[in-house]
ROTORSE-306442 format. One record per residue (C-alpha): residue number from 1; x, y, z; residue in one letter. Coordinates in nm, 3 decimals. Each point is the difference from the previous one (the first is absolute). Layout:
N
<NUM,<X,Y,Z>,'A'> ...
This chain:
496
<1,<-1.827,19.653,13.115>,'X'> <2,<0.085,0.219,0.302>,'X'> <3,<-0.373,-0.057,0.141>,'X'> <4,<0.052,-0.395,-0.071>,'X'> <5,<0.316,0.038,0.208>,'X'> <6,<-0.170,0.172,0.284>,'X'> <7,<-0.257,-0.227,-0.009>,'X'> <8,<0.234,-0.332,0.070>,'X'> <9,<0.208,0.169,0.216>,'X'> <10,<-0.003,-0.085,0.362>,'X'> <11,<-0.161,0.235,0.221>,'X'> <12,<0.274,0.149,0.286>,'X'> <13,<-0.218,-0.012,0.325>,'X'> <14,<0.090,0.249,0.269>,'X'> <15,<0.094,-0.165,0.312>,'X'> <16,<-0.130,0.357,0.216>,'X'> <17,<-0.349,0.068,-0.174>,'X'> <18,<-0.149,0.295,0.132>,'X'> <19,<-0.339,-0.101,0.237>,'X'> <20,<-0.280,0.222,-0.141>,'X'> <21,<-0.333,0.110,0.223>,'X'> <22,<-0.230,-0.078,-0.300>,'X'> <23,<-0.209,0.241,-0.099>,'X'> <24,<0.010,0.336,0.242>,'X'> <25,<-0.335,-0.032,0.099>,'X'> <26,<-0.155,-0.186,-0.287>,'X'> <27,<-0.221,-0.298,0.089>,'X'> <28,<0.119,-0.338,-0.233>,'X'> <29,<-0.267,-0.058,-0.225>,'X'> <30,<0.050,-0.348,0.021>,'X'> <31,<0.062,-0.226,-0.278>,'X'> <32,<-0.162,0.037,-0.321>,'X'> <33,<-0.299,-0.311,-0.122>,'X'> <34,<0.155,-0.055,-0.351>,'X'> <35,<-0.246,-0.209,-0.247>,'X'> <36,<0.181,-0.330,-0.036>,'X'> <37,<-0.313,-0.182,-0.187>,'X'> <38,<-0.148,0.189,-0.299>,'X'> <39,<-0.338,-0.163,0.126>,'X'> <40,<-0.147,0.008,-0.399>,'X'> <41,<-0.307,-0.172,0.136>,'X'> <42,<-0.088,0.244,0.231>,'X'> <43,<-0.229,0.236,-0.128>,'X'> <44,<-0.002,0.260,0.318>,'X'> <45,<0.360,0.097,0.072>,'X'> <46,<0.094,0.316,-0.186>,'X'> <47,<0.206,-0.032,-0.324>,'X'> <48,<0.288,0.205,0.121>,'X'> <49,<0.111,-0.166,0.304>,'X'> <50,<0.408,0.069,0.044>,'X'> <51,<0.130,-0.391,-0.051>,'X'> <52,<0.364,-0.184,-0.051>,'X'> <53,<-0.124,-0.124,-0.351>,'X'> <54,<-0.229,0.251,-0.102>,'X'> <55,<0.208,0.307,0.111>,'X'> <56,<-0.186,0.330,-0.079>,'X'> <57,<-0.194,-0.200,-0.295>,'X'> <58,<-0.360,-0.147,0.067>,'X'> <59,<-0.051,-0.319,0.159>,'X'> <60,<-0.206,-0.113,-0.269>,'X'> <61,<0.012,0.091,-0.415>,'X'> <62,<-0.182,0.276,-0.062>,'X'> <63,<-0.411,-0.070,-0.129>,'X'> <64,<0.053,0.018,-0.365>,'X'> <65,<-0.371,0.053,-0.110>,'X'> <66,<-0.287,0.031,0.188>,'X'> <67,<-0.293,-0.205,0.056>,'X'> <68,<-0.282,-0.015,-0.242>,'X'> <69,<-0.207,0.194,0.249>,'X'> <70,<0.213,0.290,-0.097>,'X'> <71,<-0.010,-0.099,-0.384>,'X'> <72,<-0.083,0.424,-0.094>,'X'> <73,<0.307,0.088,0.189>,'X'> <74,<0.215,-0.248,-0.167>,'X'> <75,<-0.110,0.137,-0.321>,'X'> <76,<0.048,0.364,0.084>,'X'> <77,<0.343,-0.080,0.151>,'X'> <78,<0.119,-0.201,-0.311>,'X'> <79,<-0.154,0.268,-0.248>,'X'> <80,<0.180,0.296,0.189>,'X'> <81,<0.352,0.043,-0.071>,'X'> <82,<0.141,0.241,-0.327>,'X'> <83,<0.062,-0.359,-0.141>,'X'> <84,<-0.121,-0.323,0.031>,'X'> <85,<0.112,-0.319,0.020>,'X'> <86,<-0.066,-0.039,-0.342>,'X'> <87,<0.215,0.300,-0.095>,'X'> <88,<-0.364,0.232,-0.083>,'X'> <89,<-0.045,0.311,0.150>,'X'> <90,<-0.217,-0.018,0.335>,'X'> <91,<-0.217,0.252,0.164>,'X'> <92,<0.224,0.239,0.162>,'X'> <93,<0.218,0.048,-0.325>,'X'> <94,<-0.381,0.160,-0.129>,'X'> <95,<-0.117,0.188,0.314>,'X'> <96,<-0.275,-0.276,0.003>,'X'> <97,<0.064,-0.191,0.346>,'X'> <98,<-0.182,0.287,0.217>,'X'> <99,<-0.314,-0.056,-0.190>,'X'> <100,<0.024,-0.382,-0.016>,'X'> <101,<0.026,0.055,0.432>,'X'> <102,<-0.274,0.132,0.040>,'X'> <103,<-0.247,-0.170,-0.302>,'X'> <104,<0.156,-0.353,0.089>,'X'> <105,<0.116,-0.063,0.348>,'X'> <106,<-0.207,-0.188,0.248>,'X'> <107,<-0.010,0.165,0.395>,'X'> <108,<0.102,-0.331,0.131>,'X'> <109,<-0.049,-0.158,0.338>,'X'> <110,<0.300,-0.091,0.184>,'X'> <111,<-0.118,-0.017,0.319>,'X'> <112,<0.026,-0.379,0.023>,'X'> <113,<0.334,-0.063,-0.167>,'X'> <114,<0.248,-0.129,0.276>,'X'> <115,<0.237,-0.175,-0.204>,'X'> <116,<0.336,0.231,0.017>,'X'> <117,<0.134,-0.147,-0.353>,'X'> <118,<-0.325,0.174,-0.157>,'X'> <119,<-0.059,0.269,0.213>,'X'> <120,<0.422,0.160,-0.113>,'X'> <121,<-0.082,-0.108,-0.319>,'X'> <122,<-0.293,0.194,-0.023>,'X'> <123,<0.121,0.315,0.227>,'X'> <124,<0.306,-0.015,-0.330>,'X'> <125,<-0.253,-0.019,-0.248>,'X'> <126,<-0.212,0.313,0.137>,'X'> <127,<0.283,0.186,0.060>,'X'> <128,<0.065,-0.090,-0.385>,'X'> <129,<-0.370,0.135,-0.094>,'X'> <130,<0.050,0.299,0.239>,'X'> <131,<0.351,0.137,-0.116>,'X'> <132,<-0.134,-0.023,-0.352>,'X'> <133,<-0.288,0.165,0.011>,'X'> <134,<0.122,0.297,0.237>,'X'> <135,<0.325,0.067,-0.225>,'X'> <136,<-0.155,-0.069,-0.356>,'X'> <137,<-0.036,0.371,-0.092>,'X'> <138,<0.336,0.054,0.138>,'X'> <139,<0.174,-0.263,-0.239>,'X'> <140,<-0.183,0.121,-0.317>,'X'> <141,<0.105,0.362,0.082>,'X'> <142,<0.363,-0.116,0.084>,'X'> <143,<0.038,-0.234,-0.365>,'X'> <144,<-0.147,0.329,-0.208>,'X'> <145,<0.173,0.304,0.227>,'X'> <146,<0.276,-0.211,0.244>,'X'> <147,<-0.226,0.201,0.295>,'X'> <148,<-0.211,-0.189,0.201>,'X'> <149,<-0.304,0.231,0.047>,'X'> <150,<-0.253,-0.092,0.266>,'X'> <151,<-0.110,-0.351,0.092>,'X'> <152,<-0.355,-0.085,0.109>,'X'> <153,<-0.071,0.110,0.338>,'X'> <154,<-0.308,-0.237,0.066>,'X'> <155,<0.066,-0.408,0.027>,'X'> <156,<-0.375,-0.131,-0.066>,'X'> <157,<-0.155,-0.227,0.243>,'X'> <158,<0.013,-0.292,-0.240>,'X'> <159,<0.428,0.005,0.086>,'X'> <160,<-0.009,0.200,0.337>,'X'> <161,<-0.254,-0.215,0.221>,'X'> <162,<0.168,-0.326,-0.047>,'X'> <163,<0.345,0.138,-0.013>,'X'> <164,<-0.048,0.109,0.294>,'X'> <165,<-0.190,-0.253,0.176>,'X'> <166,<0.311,-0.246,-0.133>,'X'> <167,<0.264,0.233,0.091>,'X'> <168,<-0.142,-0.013,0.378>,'X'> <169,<-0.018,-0.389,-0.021>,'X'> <170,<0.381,-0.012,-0.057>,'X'> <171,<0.100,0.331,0.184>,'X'> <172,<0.134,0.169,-0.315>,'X'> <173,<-0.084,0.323,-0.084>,'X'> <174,<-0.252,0.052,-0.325>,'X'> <175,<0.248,0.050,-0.257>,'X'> <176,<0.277,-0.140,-0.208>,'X'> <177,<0.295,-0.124,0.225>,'X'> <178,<0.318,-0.185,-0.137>,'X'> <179,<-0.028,-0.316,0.200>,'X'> <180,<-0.402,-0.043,0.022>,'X'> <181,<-0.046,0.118,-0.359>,'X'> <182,<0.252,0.094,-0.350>,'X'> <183,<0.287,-0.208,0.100>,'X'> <184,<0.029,-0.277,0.273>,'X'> <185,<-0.402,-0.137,-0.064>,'X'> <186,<0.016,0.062,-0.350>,'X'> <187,<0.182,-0.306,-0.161>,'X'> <188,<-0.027,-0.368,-0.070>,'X'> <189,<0.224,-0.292,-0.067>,'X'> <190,<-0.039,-0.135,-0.410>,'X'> <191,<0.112,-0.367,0.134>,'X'> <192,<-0.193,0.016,0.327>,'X'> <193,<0.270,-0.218,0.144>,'X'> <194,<0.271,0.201,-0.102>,'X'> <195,<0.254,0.194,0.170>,'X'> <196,<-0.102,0.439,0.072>,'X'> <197,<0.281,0.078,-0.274>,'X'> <198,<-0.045,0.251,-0.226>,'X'> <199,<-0.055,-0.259,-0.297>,'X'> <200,<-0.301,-0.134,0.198>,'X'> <201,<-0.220,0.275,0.103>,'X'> <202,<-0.237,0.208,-0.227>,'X'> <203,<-0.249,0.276,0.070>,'X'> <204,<-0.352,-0.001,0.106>,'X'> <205,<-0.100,0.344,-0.007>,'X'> <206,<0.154,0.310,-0.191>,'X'> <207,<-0.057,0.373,-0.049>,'X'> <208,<0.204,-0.016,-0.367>,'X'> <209,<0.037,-0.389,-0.051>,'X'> <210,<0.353,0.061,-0.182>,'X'> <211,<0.301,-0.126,0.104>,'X'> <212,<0.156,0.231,0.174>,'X'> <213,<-0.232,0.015,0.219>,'X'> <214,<0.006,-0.390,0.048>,'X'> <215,<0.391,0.053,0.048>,'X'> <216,<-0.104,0.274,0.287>,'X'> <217,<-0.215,-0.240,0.222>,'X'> <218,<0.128,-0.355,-0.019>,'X'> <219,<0.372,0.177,0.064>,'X'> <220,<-0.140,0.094,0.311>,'X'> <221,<-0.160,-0.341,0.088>,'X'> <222,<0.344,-0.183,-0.107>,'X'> <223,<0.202,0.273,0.269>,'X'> <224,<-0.317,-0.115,0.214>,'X'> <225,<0.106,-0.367,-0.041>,'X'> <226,<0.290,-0.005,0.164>,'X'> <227,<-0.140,0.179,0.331>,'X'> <228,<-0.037,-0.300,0.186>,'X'> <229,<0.366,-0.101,0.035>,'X'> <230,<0.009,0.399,0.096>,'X'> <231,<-0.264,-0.010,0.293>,'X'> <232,<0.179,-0.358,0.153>,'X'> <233,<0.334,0.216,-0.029>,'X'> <234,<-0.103,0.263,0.199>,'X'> <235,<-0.189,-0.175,0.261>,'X'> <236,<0.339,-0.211,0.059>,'X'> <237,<0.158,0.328,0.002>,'X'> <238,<-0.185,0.113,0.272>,'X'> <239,<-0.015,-0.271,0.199>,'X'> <240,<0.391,-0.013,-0.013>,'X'> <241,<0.008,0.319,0.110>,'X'> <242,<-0.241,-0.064,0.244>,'X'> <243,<0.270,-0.260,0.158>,'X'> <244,<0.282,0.166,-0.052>,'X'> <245,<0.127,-0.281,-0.226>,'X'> <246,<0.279,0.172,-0.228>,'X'> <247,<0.059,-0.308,-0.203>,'X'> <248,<-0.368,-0.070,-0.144>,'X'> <249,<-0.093,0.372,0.035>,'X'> <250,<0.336,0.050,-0.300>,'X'> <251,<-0.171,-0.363,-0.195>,'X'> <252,<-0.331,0.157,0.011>,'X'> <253,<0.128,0.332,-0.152>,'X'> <254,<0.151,-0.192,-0.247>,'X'> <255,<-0.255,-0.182,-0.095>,'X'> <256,<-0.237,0.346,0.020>,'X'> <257,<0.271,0.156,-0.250>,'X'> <258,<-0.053,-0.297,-0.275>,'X'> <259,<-0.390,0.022,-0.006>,'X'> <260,<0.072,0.374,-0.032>,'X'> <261,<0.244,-0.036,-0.323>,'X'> <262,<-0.251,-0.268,-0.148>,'X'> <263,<-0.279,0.318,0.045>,'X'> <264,<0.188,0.287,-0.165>,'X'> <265,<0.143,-0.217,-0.256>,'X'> <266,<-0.375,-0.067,-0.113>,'X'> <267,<-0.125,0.345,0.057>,'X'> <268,<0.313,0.087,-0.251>,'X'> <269,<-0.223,-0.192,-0.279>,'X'> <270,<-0.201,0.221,0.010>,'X'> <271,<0.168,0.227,-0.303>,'X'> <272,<-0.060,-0.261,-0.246>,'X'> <273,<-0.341,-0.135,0.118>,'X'> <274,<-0.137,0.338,0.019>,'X'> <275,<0.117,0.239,-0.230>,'X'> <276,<0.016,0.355,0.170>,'X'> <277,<-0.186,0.200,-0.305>,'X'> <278,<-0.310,-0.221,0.064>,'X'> <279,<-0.040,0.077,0.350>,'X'> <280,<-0.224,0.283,-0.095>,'X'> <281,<-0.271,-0.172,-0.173>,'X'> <282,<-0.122,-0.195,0.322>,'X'> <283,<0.124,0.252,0.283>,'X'> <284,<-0.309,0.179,0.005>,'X'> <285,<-0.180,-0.246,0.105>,'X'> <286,<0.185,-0.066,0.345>,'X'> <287,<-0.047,0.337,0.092>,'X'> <288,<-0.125,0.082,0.339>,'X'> <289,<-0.304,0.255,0.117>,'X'> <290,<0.204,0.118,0.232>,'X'> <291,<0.264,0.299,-0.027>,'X'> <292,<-0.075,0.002,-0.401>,'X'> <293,<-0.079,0.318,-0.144>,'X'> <294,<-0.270,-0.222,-0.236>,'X'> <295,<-0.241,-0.054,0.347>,'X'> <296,<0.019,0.339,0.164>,'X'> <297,<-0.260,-0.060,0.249>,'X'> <298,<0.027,-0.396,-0.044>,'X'> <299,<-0.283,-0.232,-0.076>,'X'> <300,<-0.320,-0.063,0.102>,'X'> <301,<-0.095,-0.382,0.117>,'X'> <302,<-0.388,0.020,-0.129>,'X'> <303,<-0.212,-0.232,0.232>,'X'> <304,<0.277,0.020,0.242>,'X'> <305,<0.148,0.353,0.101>,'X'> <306,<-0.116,0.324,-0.064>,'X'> <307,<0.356,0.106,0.111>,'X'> <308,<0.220,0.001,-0.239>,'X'> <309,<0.295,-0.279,-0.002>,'X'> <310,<0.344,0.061,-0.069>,'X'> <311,<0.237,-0.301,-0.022>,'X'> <312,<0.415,-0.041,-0.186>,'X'> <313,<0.044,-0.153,-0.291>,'X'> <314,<0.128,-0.350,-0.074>,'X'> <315,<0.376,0.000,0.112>,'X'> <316,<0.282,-0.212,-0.007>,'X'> <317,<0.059,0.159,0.331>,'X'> <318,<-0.258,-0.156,0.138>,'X'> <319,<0.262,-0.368,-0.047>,'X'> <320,<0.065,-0.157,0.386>,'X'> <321,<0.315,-0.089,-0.123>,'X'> <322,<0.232,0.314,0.038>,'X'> <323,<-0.209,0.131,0.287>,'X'> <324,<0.112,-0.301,0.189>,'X'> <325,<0.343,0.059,-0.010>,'X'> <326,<-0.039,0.340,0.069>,'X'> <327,<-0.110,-0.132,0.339>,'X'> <328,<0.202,-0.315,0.020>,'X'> <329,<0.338,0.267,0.053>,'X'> <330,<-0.192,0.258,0.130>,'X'> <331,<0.032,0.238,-0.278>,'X'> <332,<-0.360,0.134,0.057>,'X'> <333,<0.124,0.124,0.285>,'X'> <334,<0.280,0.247,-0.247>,'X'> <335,<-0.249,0.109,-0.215>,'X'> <336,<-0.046,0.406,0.029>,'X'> <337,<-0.272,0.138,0.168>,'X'> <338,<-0.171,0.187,-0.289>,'X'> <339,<-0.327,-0.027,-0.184>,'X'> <340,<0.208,-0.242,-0.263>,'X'> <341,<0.022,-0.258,0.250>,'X'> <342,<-0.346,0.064,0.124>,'X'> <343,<-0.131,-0.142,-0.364>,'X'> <344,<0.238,-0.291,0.081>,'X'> <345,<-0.232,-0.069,0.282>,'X'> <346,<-0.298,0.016,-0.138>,'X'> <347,<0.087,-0.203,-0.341>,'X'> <348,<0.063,-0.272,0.304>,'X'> <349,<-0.371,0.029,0.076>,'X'> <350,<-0.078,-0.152,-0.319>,'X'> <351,<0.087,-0.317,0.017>,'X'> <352,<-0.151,-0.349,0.097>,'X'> <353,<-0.079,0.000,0.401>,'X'> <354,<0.234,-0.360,-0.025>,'X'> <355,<0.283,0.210,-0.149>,'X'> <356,<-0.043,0.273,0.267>,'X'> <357,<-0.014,-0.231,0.259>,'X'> <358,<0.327,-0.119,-0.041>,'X'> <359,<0.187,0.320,-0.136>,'X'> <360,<-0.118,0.167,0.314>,'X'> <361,<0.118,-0.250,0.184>,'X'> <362,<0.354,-0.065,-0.144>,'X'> <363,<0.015,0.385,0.025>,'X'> <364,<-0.089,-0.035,0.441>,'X'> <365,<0.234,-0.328,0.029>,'X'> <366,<0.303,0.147,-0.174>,'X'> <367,<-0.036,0.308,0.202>,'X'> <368,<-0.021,-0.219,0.328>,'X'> <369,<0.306,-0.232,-0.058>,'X'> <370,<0.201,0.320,-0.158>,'X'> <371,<0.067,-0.168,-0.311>,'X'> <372,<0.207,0.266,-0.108>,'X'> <373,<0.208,0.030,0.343>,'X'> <374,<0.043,-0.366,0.006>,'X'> <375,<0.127,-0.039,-0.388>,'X'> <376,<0.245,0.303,0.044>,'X'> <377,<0.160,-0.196,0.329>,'X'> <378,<0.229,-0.142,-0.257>,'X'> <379,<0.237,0.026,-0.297>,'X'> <380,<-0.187,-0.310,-0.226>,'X'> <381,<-0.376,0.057,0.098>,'X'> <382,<0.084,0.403,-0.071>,'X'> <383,<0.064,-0.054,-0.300>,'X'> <384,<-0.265,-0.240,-0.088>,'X'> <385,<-0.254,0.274,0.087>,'X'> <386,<0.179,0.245,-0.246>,'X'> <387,<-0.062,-0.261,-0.235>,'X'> <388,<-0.349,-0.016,0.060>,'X'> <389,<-0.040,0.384,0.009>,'X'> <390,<0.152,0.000,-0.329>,'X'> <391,<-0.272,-0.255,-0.108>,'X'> <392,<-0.239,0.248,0.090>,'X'> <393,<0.156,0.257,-0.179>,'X'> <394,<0.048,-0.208,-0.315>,'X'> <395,<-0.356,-0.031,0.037>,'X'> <396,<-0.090,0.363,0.061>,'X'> <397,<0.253,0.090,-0.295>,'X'> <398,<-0.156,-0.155,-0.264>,'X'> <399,<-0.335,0.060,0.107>,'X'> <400,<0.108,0.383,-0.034>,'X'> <401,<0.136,-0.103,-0.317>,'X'> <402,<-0.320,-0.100,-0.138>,'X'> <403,<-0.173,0.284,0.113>,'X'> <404,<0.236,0.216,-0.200>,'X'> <405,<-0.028,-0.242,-0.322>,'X'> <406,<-0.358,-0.127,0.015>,'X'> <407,<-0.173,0.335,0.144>,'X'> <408,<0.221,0.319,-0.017>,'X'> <409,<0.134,-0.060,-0.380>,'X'> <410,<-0.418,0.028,-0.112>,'X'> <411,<-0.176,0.206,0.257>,'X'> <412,<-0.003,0.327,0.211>,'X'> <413,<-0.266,-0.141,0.200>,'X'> <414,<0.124,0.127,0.307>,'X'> <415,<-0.087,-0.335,0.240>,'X'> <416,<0.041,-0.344,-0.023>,'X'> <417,<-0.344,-0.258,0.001>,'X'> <418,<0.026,-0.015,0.349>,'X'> <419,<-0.017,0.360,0.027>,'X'> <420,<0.362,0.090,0.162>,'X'> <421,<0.227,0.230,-0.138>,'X'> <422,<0.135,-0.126,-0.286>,'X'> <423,<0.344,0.188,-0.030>,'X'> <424,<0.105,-0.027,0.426>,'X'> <425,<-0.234,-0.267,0.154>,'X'> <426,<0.239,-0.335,-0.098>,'X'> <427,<0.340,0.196,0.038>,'X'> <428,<-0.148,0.090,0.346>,'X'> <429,<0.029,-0.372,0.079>,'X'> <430,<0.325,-0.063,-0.216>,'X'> <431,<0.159,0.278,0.177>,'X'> <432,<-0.045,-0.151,0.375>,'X'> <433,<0.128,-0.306,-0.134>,'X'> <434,<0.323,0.173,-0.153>,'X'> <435,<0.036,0.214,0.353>,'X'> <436,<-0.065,-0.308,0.148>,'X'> <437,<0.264,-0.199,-0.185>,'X'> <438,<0.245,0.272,0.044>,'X'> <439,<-0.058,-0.021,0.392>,'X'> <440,<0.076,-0.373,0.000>,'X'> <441,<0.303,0.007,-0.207>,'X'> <442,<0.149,0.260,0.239>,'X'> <443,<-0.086,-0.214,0.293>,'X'> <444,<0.164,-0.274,-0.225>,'X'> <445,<0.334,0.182,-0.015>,'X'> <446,<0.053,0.081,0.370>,'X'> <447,<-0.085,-0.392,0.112>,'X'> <448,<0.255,-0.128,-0.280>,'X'> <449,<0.294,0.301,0.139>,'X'> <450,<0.190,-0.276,0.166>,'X'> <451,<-0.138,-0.338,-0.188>,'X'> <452,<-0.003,0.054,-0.340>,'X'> <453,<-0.266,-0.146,-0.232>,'X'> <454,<0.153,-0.254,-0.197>,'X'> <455,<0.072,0.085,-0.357>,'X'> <456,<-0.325,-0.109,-0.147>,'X'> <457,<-0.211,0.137,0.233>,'X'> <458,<0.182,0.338,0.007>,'X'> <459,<-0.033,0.024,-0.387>,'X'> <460,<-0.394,-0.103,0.050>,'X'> <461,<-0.007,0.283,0.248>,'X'> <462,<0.191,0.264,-0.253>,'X'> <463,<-0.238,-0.098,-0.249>,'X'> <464,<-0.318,0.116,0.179>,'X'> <465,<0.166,0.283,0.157>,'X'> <466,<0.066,0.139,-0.335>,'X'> <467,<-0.355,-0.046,-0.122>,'X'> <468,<-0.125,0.168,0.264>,'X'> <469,<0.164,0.317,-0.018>,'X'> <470,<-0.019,0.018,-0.433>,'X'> <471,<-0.356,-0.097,0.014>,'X'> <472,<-0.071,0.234,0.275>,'X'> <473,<0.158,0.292,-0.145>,'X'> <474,<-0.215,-0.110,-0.357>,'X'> <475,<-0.315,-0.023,0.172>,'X'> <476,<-0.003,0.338,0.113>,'X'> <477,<0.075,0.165,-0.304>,'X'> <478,<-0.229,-0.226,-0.193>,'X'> <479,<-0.315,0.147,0.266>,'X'> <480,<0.147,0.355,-0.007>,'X'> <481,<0.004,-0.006,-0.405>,'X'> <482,<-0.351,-0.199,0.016>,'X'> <483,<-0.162,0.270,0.235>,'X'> <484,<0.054,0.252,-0.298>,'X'> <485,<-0.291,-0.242,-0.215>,'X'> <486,<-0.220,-0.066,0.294>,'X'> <487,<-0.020,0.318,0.214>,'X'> <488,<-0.193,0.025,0.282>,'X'> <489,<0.084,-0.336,0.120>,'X'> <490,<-0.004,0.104,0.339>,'X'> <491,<-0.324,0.162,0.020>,'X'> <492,<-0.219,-0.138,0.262>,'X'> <493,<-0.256,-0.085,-0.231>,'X'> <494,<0.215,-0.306,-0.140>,'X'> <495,<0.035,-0.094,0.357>,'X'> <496,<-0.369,-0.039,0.160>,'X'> 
């Protein structure tokens, strides 16, 4: 009710705005060329192209089965998972897809393929093949002992030559990412004219096949689906700021602050669509060859590399949606400067070169308008950036939650797939946002001294302020407890 309020009420414009010299030095980055079209018919634009409709979500449905051409891949791919489609046991629940790899899979040509629709479905479906057959060993060792043991440490040239050669037509890197591969190219619509809601989409590859692991992905695409309401909020946001323009900078916000609530409302599904003790029986598989005590030297791309390649695991930190906002109020800017934050850069790396394109630049046009400077110029757009920091916490809570419920209740594995720390990398993050928060609301306090926030507003205000300092207090006992399970968190090892 109190957010409804703030929403309707009228926004008090100061009559004496300060004038800001945008940017200290930084050089505007312009504006920002926003997909309008999906273009389905064009076959040469990348999938991931940042859009108004599409959001962080491709422009097209994913490929949902491959051309006859690639018939023996189809095959393997459907044959793979611990269970089928049919409910029967496939080949990695007997140690038999390795084997079936090498006797069965063609060294196809992919030289020719130009079509972008087929070339992300088939960088998802090799990145399927390779994740499978390099962690295999280590999911039959973790069901029998709960350790993971060593993966393979060679990726045949049957996966690695066209996973590469694929990888380099779309500029992704040659292994499993969480946009190009396991969860934003990995679903399709049962009534192909129906709406991206969680009813709608199923599957088209899997590591397990269950449920849960269903629940895991198409969560993730449904958060996905509301992104493009998201990036058309924050470009207006900018642009506002850009001109200074109090009124539709506060309508933007608001607007920004809705698409936000409809996101961690549908991440909060995720508890019932994917239960938290069946997490473990498809985690393996997203694993990483990078910073994972099961690929000490990493792997070796036969017919490609004789170096050895080392890349993190799938991630849900790899999402463009949180990163974003980071940038959008300049919180990047608060994060420590540690080795923690350091994998928060990296992570960013993996991602689709559309996605960077335009975090990268929300990150250089917030920082040249002073988003932050210019919201905290008055009482009503203040506090509609504490709202929105505490939509990134919200965010960054429950995310920690899950990490605690879905990961630290079954495992000491000491890092996450990605291949951070898994007790202090996200309350690394969570705790700039809390400082952060805390910042604000004491800026808050000494603009309101004279003019009070109405009642409503002040009680929103209380509300947050308390969080922060009872969630910030809990978070660093929970990591200071934690630390006892997972020693050696900080060694530099984790970090590299």
């Amino acid at each position: 009710m109190m957010l409804n309020r703030l929403r309707t009420s009228s926004s008090a414009i100061l009559k004496n705005l300060p004038v800001y010299s945008f940017g200290t030095g930084n050089v505007d980055p312009g504006n920002f060329d926003l997909l309008r079209d999906l273009n389905v018919k064009d076959k040469t634009m990348p999938q991931f192209v940042v859009g108004t409709k599409n959001g962080f979500l491709p422009r097209q449905d994913p490929l949902a089965e491959l051309p006859s051409k690639f018939s023996k891949m189809e095959t393997l791919l459907q044959e793979m998972p611990l269970k089928k489609t049919d409910g029967s046991p496939g080949l990695l629940s007997k140690g038999e897809f390795g084997d079936r790899v090498l006797r069965d899979l063609p060294l196809y040509d992919i030289s020719d393929i130009e079509d972008t629709n087929l070339l992300a479905g088939l960088f998802r479906d090799y990145t399927f093949i390779a994740s499978s057959y390099l962690l295999e060993p280590c999911d039959l060792k973790f069901r029998k002992t709960g350790e993971y043991g060593l993966g393979r440490d060679r990726l045949p040239k049957n996966i690695s030559v066209p996973l590469w050669k694929v990888a380099e037509k779309i500029k992704g890197k040659p292994f499993m990412e969480y946009a190009l591969s396991y969860a934003l190219f990995n679903w399709a619509r049962k009534d192909p004219k129906g709406p991206l809601s969680y009813e709608n989409l199923k599957l088209v590859r899997a590591f397990e096949g269950g449920q849960s692991e269903h629940g895991f992905i198409i969560t993730h695409v449904t958060m996905v689906s509301y992104t493009g309401q998201l990036v058309d909020a924050v470009d207006r946001t900018l642009q506002a700021t850009a001109q200074k323009d109090t009124d539709k900078f506060n309508e933007a916000m608001r607007d920004l602050l809705d698409v936000c609530r409809l996101i961690n409302d549908e991440m909060e599904t995720m508890w019932t669509k994917s239960k938290p003790a069946e997490y473990m029986e498809f985690r393996t598989f997203i694993m990483g060859i990078k910073n994972q005590p099961m690929f000490p030297k990493g792997v070796i791309y036969e017919g490609v590399s004789d170096s050895p390649q080392q890349y993190r695991g799938e991630s849900g930190a790899n999402d463009s949606i949180v990163p974003t906002l980071d940038n959008l109020l300049e919180l990047t800017a608060k994060m420590p400067s540690n080795p923690l934050t350091e994998i928060l850069k990296d992570f960013r790396t993996y991602r689709p070169q559309g996605h960077n394109a335009f975090v990268d630049w929300v990150e250089k046009k917030a920082r040249y308008v002073e988003l932050r400077k210019f919201a905290l110029s008055n009482p009503d757009s203040a506090l509609l950036y504490l709202c929105m920091l505490d939509q990134v916490r919200e965010f960054r809570n429950r995310h920690w939650l899950f990490t605690k419920q879905y990961i630290i209740a079954y495992t000491s594995h000491p890092v996450a797939t990605g291949g951070s720390p898994i007790v202090t990398w996200l309350p690394n993050q969570l705790g700039a946002v809390l400082d952060t928060m805390n910042e604000t609301l004491q800026l808050l306090d000494n603009m309101t001294k004279n003019k009070k926030l109405d009642p409503v507003k002040a009680a929103l205000k209380n509300d947050m302020e308390k969080r922060v300092i009872s969630q910030r207090q809990l978070l660093d006992r929970e990591v200071q407890e934690l630390r006892q399970k997972y020693p050696n968190q900080d060694k530099a090892q984790v970090y590299n």
